[in-house]
N, C-alpha and C positions, 0 to 999 in steps of 0.2 A: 300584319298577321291577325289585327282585331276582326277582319270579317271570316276567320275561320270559328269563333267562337259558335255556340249552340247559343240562341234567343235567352234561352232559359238560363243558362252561364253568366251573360251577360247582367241580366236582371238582378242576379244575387248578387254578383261584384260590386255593382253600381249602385242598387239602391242602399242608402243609407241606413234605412231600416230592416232591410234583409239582413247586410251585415253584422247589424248589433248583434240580432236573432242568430244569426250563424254563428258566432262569437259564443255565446251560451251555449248553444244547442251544443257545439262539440264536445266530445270528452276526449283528451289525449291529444296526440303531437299536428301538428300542422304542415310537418314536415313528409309530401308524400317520396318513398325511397322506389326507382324504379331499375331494376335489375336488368342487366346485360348477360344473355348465355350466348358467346362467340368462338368461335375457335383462334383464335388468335395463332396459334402454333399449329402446324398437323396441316392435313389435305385440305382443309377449309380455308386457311389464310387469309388469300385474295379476299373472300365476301366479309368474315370476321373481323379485317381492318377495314375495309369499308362503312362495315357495322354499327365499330367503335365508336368513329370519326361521326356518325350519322346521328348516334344517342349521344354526344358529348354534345354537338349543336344542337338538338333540339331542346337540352335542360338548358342550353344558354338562353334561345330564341322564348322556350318558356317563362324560364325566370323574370327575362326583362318585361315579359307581358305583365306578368303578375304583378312586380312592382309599379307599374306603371298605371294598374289599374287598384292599386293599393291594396292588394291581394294580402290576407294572412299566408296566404301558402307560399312555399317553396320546394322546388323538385331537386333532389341527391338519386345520382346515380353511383352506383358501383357495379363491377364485370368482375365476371369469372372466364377464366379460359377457359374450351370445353377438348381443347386438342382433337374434336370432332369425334369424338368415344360417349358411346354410354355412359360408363362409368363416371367418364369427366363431367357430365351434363349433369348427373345425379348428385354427386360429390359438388359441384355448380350452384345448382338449386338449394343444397343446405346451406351451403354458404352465405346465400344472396338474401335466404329467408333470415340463416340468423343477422343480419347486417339491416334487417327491415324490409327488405325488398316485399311490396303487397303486388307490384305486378311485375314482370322477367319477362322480355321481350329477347326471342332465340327460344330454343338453339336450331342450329342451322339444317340440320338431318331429321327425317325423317323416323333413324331408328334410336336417337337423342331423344327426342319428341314423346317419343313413345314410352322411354325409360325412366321421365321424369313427371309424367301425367298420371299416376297414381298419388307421387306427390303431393303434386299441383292442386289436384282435386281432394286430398283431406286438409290441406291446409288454405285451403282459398284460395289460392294464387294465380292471376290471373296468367296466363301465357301465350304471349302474341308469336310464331314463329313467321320467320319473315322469308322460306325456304321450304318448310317441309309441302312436300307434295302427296306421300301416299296416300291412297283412297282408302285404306285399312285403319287410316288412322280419321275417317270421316263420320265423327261419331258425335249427337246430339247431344245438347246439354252437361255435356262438361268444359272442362276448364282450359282446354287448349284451340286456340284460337287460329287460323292460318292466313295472310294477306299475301300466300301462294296460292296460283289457282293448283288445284288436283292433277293428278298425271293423266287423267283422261283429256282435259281438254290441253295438255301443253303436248302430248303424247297424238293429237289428230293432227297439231300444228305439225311436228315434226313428219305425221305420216306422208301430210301434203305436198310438204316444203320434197321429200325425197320421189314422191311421183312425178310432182313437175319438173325435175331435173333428170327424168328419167330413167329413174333406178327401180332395177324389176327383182332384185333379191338382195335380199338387207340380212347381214350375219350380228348378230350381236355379242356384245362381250360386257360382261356390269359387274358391278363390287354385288355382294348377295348380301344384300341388308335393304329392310322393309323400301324405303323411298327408292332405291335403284330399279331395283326388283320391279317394284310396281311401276315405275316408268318403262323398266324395257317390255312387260307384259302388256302393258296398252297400248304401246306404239306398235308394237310386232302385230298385235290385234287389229288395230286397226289399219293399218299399213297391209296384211291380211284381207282384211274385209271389203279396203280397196280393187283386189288386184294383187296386191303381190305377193310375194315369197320369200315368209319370215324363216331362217332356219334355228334349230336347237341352238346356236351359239356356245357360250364357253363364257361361266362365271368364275368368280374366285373370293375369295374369304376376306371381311375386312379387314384382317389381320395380316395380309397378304405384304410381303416389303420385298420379294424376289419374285419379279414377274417373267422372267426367263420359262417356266411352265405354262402358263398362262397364253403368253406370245406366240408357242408354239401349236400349241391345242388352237388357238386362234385363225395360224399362219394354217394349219391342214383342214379348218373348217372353210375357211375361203377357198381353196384351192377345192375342197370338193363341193364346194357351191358351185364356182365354175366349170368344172366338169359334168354335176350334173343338168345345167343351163348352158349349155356354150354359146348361144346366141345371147345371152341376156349380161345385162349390167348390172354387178355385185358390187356392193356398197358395205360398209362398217359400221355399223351402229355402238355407241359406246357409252354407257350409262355410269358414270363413275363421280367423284372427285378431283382435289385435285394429282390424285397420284394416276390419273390418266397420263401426267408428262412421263414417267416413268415406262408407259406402258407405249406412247410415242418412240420413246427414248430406243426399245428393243425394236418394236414394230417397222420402225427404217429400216431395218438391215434385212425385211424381207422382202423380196421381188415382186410376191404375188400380194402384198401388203399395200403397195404403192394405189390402191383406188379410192373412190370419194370416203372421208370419215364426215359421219354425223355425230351429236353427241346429247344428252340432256344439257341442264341448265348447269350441273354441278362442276362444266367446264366452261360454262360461257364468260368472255372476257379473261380469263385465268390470264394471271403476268408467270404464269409456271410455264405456258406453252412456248412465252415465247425468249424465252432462256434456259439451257445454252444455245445456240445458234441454231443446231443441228436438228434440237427438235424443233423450232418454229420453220424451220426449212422442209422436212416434215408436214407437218403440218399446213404450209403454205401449198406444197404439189399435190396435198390432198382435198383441197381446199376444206379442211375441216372448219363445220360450221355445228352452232349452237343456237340454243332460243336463249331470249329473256322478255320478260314481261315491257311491254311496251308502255312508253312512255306517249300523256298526252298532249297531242300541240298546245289545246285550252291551256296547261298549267306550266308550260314551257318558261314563264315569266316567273315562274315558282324554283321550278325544277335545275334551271338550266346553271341560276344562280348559288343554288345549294349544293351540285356537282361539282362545280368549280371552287368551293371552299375544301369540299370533302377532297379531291385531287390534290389539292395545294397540303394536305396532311398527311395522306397516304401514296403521292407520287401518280396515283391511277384516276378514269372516271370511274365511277361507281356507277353500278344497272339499279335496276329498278327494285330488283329486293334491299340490296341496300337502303337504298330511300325510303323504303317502306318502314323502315325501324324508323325513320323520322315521324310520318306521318304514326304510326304505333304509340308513341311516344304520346305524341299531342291530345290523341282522341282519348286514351288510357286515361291522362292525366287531368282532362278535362272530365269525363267520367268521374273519376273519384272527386275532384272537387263539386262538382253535383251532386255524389252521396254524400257532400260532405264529412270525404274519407274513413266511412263506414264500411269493415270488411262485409257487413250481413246484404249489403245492396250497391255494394262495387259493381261487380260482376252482371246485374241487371241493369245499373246504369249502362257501363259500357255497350252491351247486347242493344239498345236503344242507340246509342249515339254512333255506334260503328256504321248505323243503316242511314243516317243522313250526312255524315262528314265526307268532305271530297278533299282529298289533300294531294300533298306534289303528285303523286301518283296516281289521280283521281278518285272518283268514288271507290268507297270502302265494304261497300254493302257485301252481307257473309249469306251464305244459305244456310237450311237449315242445322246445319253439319257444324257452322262456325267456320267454313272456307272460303274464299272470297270468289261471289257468287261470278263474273263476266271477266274476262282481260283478255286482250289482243297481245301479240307477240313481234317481235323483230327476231331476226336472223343477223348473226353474228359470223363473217369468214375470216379467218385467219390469212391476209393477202399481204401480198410483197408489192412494195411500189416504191422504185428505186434504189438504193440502199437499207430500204429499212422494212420491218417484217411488222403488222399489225392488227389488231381485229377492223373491220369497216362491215360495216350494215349493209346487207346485201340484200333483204328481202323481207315482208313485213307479211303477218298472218292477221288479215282483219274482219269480224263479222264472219267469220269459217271461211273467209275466202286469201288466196294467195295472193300477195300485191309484192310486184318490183319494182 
């Protein structure tokens, strides 16, 4: 892991005389504390333990560096649950501040994100989310960070991926909170801008736990999609979490329901889709399909090994935002040890070092927004092979082009 280090990193660890110098120059703890905002309970789950399992190894994989390079430092984490709620996020983030936390790495939503970045920004706090996607929330020079790319560029991915498979009108249905929202509006737009024909769809509240209304308004907006294209192939577009199984769950038992589902990321890989039986079966004759951020072959030697600890904790592989809280971790932590864990020039450290660090997930480099500036996609289908029902990689979105 020592050639992830930054030149400049290295230099201070190592030289003898830096050290001293660092030794004095500090005032206060050496201990940097780096916060978890997860859902661990609530429609988040799936990624939230992923998440956990992702910042627990990287203060291991940290620590042993440090020691090893005779580091005064050492990294503490601690989590908060965020039950995938504003409120949880907010209620989160005090928590994490009072416990020390100088950087919080989450929460997982985009309308989380947004709830706790007033925060963030009087009290310093840096916030790396490893998730939120809205473009509403792509704003300079503050304190919320994203190693999501934006819904415009995951939202072309998805447009493409539903042309090439032939789909000429896409009905949408999304939870109505900022990151959903702005996912379905960019994909419809562009999907649009394409060619095709976005219709009004059918939102609902993220307070929503009876989707029986929903299903319905849903079930009569497809059916008047097809009536008024009868030559044309209707598709379902579904911008949610993970209480989309829920919304599976009703959606089987309608006839005219049965055609392709698409989805954002906030159901990619879900272990919710494919338990009970009935909705991954579901789910399978729709072939519903999802993005996530693509992983690269270069760092495969990195990556491939860090999934399979993360699986071996939480039962599942973990995507790419998961991992990203690894890589979050690292560059964050490395940061502050170059401000020499100085809240006044954290923050500008990091901004520096996120634009040359390449980690499991590759480069990190952010625009000027603080989003993470390029990322290619894979496609995730929910397929039946043999007895058993699974996600499997079905199609990859590279350089804006479609690849199978």
């Amino acid at each position: 892991m020592r050639r992830l280090l930054p030149l400049l990193f290295l230099t201070l660890l190592l030289s003898p005389f830096a050290r001293a110098d660092r030794r004095r120059a500090i005032v206060g703890d050496d201990t940097i504390v780096v916060g978890g905002l997860f859902s661990l309970t609530g429609d988040g789950a799936t990624l939230g333990k992923a998440s956990q399992a992702a910042l627990e190894l990287a203060a291991r994989d940290i620590n042993a560096e440090l020691e090893a390079l005779h580091s005064i430092y050492r990294v503490q984490t601690v989590v908060a649950d965020t039950q995938l709620t504003p409120d949880g996020a907010v209620i989160g983030i005090q928590s994490l501040a009072a416990a020390g936390a100088v950087i919080v790495i989450g929460p997982q939503s985009s309308a989380e994100a947004a709830a706790i970045l007033p925060y963030a920004n009087e009290h310093g706090i840096i916030v790396i989310s490893q998730a939120s996607t809205a473009s509403s929330l792509a704003i300079a020079n503050d304190n919320l960070f994203r190693l999501a790319p934006n819904d415009r560029l995951e939202g072309a991915a998805i447009a493409a991926l539903m042309h090439a498979d032939g789909i000429d009108v896409v009905v949408p249905v999304w939870r109505n909170d900022s990151g959903n929202t702005g996912l379905k509006v960019s994909t419809s737009q562009l999907f649009t801008s394409a060619g095709g024909i976005a219709t009004a769809g059918v939102s609902y509240p993220p307070t929503t736990t009876d989707f029986a209304a929903t299903v319905t308004a849903l079930g009569n907006a497809v059916r008047a999609a097809k009536n008024a294209n009868p030559s044309k192939k209707v598709a379902v577009f579904i911008a949610s979490f993970e209480e989309g199984a829920a919304i599976l769950d009703r959606a089987r038992l309608d006839p005219d329901l049965a055609v392709n589902w698409y989805s954002g990321d906030g159901l990619t890989q879900s272990r919710a889709l494919l338990s009970p039986s009935a909705i991954a079966t579901f789910a399978a004759a729709t072939k519903f399909t999802a993005p996530a951020v693509s992983l690269s072959e270069e760092t495969r030697n990195r990556w491939e090994p860090l999934s399979a600890e993360i699986q071996a904790r939480v039962g599942f592989l973990p995507d790419a935002f998961s991992l990203s809280v690894y890589d979050a971790a690292w560059v964050s932590v490395l940061s502050s040890i170059e401000a020499r864990n100085r809240a006044d020039v954290r923050r500008d450290a990091f901004v520096r070092n996120v634009e040359r660090y390449w980690g499991v997930t590759g480069p990190l480099a952010l625009d000027a927004a603080g989003d993470r500036r390029v990322a290619d996609f894979d496609f995730w289908t929910v397929k039946e092979t043999g007895n058993s029902i699974d996600w499997a990689k079905t199609a990859s979105y590279v350089s804006g082009r479609l690849v199978r």
